[in-house]
C-alpha positions in Angstrom: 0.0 0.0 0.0 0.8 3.5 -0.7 2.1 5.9 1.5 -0.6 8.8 2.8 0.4 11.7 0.9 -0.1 15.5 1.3 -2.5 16.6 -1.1 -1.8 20.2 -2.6 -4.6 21.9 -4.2 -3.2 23.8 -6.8 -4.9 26.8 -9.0 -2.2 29.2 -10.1 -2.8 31.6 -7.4 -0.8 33.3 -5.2 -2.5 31.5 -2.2 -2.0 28.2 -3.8 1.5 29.3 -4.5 1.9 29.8 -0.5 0.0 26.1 0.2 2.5 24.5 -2.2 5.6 26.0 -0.5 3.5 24.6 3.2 2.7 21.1 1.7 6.1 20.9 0.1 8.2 21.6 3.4 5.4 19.6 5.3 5.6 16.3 3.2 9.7 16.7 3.6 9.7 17.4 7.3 7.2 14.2 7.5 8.9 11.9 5.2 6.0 11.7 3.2 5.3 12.0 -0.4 3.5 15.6 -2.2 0.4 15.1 -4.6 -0.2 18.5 -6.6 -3.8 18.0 -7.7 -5.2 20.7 -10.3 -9.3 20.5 -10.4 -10.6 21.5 -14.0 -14.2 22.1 -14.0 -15.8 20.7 -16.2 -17.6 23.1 -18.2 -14.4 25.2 -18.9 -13.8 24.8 -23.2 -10.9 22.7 -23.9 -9.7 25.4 -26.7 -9.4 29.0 -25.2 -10.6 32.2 -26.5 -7.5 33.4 -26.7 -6.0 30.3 -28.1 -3.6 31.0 -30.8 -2.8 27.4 -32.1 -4.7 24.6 -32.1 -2.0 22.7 -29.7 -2.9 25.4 -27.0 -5.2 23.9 -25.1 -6.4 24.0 -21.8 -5.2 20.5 -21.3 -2.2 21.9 -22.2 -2.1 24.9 -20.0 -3.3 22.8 -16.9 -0.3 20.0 -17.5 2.4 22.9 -17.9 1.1 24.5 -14.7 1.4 21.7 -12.9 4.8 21.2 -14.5 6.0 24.6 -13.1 4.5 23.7 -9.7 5.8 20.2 -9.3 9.3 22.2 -9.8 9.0 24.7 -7.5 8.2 22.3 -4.6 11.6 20.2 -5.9 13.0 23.3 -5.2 12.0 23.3 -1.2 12.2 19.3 -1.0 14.8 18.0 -3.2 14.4 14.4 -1.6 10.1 14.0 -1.7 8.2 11.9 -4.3 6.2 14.8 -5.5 3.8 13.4 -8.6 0.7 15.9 -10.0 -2.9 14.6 -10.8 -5.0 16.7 -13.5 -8.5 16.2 -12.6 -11.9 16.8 -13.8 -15.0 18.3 -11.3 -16.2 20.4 -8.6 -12.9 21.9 -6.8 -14.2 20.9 -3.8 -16.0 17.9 -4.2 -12.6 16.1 -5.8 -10.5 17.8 -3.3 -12.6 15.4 -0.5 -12.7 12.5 -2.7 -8.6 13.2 -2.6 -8.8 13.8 1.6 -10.1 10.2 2.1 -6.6 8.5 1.5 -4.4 11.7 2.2 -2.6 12.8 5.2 -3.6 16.3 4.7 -5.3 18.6 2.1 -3.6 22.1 1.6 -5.0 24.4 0.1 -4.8 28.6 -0.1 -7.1 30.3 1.5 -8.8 31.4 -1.8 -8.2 31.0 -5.5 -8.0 32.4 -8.4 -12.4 32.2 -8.6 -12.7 33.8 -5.4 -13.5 37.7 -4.7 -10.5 40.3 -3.5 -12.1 41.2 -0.5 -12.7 37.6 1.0 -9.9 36.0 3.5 -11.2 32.5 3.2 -12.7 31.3 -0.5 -15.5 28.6 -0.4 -13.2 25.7 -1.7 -10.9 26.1 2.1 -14.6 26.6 3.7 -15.9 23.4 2.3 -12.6 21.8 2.5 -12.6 22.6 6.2 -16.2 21.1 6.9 -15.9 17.9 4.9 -12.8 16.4 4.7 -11.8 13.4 5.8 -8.7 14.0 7.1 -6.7 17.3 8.3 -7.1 20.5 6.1 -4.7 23.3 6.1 -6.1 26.5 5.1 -2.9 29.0 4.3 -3.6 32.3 4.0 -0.2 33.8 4.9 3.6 32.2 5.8 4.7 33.0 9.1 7.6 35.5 8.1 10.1 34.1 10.8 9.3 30.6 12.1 9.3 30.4 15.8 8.7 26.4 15.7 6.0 26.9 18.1 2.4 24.9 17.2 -0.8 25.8 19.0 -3.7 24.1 19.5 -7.1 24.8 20.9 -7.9 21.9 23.2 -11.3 21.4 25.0 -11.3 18.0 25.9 -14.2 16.9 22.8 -12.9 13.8 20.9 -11.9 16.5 18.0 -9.7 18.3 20.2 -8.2 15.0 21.2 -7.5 14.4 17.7 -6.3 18.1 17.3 -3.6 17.4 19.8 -2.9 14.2 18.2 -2.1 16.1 14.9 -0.3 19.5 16.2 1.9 17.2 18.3 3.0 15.1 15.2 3.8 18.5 13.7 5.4 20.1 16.6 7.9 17.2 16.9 8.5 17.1 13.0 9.7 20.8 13.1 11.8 20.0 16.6 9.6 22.7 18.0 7.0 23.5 20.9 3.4 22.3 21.4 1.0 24.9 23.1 -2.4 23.6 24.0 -5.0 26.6 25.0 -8.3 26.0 26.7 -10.8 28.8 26.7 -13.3 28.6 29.7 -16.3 28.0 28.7 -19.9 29.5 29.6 -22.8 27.4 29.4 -24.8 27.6 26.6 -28.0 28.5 27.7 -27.6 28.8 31.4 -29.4 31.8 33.4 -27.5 34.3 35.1 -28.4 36.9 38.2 -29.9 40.2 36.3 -26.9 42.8 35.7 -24.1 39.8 35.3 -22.6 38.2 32.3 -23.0 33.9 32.0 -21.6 32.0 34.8 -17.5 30.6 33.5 -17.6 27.1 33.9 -14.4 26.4 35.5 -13.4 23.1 34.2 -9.4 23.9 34.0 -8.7 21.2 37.0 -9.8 18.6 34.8 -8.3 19.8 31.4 -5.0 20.4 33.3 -5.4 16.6 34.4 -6.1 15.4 31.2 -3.3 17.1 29.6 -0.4 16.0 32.4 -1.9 12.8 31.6 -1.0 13.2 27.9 2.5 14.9 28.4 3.3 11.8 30.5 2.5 9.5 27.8 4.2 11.4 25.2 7.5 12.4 26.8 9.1 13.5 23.8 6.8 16.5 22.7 7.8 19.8 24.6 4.1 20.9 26.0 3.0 24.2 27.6 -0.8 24.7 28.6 -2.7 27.8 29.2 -6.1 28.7 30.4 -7.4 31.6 28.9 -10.7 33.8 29.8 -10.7 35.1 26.5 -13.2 33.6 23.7 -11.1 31.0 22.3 -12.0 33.0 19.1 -9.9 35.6 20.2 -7.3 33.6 22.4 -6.4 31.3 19.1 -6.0 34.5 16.4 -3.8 36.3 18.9 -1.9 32.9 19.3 -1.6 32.8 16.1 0.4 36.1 15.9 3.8 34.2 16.6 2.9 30.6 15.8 4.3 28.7 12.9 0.4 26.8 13.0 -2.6 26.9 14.7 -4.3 23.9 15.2 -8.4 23.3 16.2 -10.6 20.4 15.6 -13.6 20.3 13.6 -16.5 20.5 16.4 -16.1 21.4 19.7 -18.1 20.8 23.1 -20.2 23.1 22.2 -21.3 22.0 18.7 -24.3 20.8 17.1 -23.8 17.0 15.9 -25.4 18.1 12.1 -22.2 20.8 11.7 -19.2 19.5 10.5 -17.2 22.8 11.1 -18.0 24.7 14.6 -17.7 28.2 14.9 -14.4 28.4 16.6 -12.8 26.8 13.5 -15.1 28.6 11.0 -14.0 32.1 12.8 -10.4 31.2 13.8 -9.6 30.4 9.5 -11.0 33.9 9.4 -8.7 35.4 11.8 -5.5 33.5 11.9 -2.1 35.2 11.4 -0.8 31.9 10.0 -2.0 28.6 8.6 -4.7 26.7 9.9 -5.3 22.9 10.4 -8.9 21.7 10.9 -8.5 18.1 12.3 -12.1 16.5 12.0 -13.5 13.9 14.8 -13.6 10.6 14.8 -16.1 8.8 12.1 -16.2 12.4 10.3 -15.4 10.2 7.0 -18.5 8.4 7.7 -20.8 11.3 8.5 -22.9 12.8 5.1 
């Protein structure tokens, strides 16, 4: 069997230009090989408008592009099996079909479709909430790597998996793990008239389950901290001097019908640096 590979999605872009150089230095710190996939949509004409021989195709165009990227990422790892895939479909339909035998999906954090003014295009949204495996969103290359990885950890079998992920990473760039728990506040619990919602202070028992988990994984340098903040805001101003910022899919505090919460929806909005969306257990198996 194959290798899992990291899966680059690939449009030309300048995010996608950022994702590759991410996937590329990824799949080498990993030991794992790079699949650039390009997804032509289907109702795009084979002969361009601008066309001006009949061997200029879009085939054509596609396969050279991929050509230049699949050089570019030799370039940052000299020593990965990097191959390119040229398929046909919805962007982000084939780019799940790719996630259920991947590692990880990268992608920019919008192509070439998307609108100026948007941070985060629909294919990295969709990506994000229907993968099978981890997606990294990249919207911007830390511009001097501190090695440090956070991730957002409230004890839901996603965050479990989160941790999981951003501690394979952390020790892959010889750096540190930082897990942050926000305190929640119950979701529909009253309060006395003229106070906020009541913190529910359950930072004993992260703390314990996360000594727990730095005792079983003695190699992985981890630092916790509790945070008061929104984990909204605690993970984008985390992400101001991380190299990555890891969350998984659904927290505590989702509803089992979303696939993406709304701490990962807002944190891809927000992040300073790339973003990995881990998804829970059986995600592959949920519509």
């Amino acid at each position: 069997m194959m290798p899992a590979s990291i899966v680059a999605g690939f449009d030309d872009s300048r995010p996608a230009w950022s994702a590759l150089g991410w996937a590329a230095a990824d799949a080498a710190r990993r030991g794992l090989h790079l699949r650039i996939v390009h997804v032509r949509e289907p109702w795009c004409a084979e002969h361009p408008m601008d066309a001006s021989v009949e061997t200029d195709t879009l085939t054509a165009r596609c396969e050279s592009m991929l050509a230049g990227a699949a050089a570019h990422a030799r370039d940052t790892a000299p020593d990965t099996p990097i191959s390119t895939a040229l398929v046909t479909g919805a962007v982000t339909e084939r780019l799940v079909t790719e996630s259920e035998t991947a590692d990880t999906v990268v992608a920019g954090s919008r192509g070439l479709g998307g609108f100026a003014g948007l941070v985060l295009g629909s294919v990295g949204l969709g990506l994000a909430a229907h993968a099978a495996c981890p997606v990294v969103v990249v919207r911007r290359l830390p511009r001097a790597p501190t090695g440090e990885v956070v991730v957002g950890y409230d004890g839901s079998p996603a965050a479990e998996r989160a941790l999981e992920y951003a501690a394979k990473q952390a020790v892959a760039r010889q750096g540190r793990l930082h897990a942050l728990h926000g305190l929640r506040c119950p979701p529909a619990a009253p309060h006395p008239v003229g106070f906020g919602p009541l913190i529910v202070d359950d930072g004993d028992d992260i703390a314990r389950r996360l000594a727990e988990w730095r005792e079983a994984h003695p190699g992985v340098e981890l630092s916790v901290s509790m945070s008061f903040e929104h984990p909204i805001a605690a993970l984008s101003a985390a992400s101001r001097t991380a190299d990555l910022v890891v969350v998984g899919s659904v927290g505590l505090s989702g509803l089992p019908a979303n696939r993406l919460g709304s701490v990962g929806h807002s944190v891809l909005h927000r992040a300073h640096c790339p973003v990995a969306v881990v998804p829970g257990p059986g995600a592959a198996d949920q519509p």
